[in-house]
C-alpha positions in Angstrom: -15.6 95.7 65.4 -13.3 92.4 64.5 -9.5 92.8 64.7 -9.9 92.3 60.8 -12.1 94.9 60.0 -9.8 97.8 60.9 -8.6 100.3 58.4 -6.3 102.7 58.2 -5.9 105.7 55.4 -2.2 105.9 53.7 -1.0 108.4 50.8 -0.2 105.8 47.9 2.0 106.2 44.6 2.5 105.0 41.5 5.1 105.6 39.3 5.0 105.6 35.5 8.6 106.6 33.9 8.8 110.1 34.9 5.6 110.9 36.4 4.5 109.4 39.8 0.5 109.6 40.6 -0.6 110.5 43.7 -3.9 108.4 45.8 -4.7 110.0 49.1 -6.4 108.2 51.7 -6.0 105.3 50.4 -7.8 102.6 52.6 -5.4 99.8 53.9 -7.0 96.7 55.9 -5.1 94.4 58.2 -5.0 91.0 56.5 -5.7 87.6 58.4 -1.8 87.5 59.4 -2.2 90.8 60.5 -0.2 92.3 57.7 -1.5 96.3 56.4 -2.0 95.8 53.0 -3.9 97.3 49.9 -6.0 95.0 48.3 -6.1 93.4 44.3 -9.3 95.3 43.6 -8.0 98.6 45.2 -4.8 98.4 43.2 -6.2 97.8 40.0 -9.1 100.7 40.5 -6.2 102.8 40.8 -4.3 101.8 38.1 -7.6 101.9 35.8 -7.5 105.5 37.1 -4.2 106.4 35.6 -5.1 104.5 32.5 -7.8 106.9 32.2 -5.0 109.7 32.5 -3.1 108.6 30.0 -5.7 107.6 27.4 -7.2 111.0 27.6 -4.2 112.9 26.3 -4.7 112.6 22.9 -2.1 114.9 21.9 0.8 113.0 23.4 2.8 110.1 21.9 2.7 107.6 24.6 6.1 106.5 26.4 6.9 102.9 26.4 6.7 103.3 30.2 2.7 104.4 29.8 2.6 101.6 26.9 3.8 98.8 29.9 1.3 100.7 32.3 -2.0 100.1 29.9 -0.7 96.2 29.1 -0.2 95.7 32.7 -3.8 97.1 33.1 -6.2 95.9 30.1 -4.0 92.6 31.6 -2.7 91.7 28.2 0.9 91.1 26.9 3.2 93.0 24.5 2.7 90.5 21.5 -1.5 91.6 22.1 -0.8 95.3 21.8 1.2 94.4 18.4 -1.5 93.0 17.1 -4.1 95.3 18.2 -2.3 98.0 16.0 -0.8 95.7 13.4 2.5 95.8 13.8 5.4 93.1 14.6 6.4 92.0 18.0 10.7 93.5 16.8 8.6 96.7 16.4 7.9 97.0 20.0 11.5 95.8 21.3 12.3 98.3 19.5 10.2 101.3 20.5 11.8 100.1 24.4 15.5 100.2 22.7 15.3 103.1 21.2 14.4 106.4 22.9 11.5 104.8 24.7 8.4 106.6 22.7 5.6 104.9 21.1 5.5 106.9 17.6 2.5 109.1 17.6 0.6 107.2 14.9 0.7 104.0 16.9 0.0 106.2 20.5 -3.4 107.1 18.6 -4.2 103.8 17.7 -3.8 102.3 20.8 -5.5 105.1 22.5 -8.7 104.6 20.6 -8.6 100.4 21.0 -7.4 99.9 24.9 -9.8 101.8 26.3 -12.8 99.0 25.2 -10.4 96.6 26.4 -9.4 98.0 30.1 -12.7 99.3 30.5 -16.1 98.1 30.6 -17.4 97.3 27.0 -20.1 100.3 27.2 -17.2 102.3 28.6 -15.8 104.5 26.2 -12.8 107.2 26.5 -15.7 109.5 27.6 -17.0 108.2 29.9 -13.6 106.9 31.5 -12.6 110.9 31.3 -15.8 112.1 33.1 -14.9 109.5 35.5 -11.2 110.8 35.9 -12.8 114.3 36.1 -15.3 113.0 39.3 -12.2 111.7 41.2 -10.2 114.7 40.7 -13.1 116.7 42.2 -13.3 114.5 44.6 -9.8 114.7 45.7 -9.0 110.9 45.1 -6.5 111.0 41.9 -4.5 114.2 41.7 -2.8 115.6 38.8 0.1 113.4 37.7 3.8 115.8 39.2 6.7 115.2 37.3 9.2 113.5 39.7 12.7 115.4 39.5 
């Protein structure tokens, strides 16, 4: 086995306003300066992951904290997301000024668009559930805890 090939399993978090996401056995790999470190594509799996969370709660209104989360992940900017639902760019400084929730209308919207965006194009909110539902079975993406 080369030096660079070793592994080693971590817990990981992620934190999303008031909920932090849990990854067990999370593979790290030395890098060529012999740094441990998680890699892009690792990362982003995860943070597709609690996309996939979020997006299937339909009931919720989403915080502006999720709202940054799925931007950050369908790796698109604020004045994107207005215009996805039709709204102004003030509209959204403005959700983050206020009392940080995305009204509920808006939280549906958004909800029904992103997931064509952070997912596959075939993918749909479905499908990215069934595949939330496989890794929880599988152990690798508890439930979000609320962080105290």
């Amino acid at each position: 086995m080369n030096a660079h090939d070793e592994k080693f399993l971590k817990e990981y978090k992620m934190k999303i306003g008031s909920k932090t996401y849990i990854f067990q056995n999370v593979a790290l790999e030395r890098s060529p300066i012999g740094k441990w470190v998680i890699t892009y594509g690792k990362v982003h799996d995860m943070m597709k992951a609690v996309a996939a969370t979020i997006l299937a709660d339909k009931e919720q209104a989403l915080t502006f904290d999720e709202l940054e989360h799925l931007a950050q992940t369908a790796e698109i900017s604020m004045a994107k997301i207005a215009e996805l639902i039709k709204v102004d760019r003030s509209t959204i400084t403005k959700w983050k000024k206020g009392d940080g929730m995305v009204p509920y209308t808006e939280s549906y919207c958004l909800k029904d668009k992103l997931p064509r965006i952070i997912f596959d194009f075939e993918d749909t909110i479905e499908t990215a559930q069934n595949r939330t539902s496989y890794w929880l079975e599988k152990g690798k993406l508890p439930f979000p805890k609320d962080v105290a």
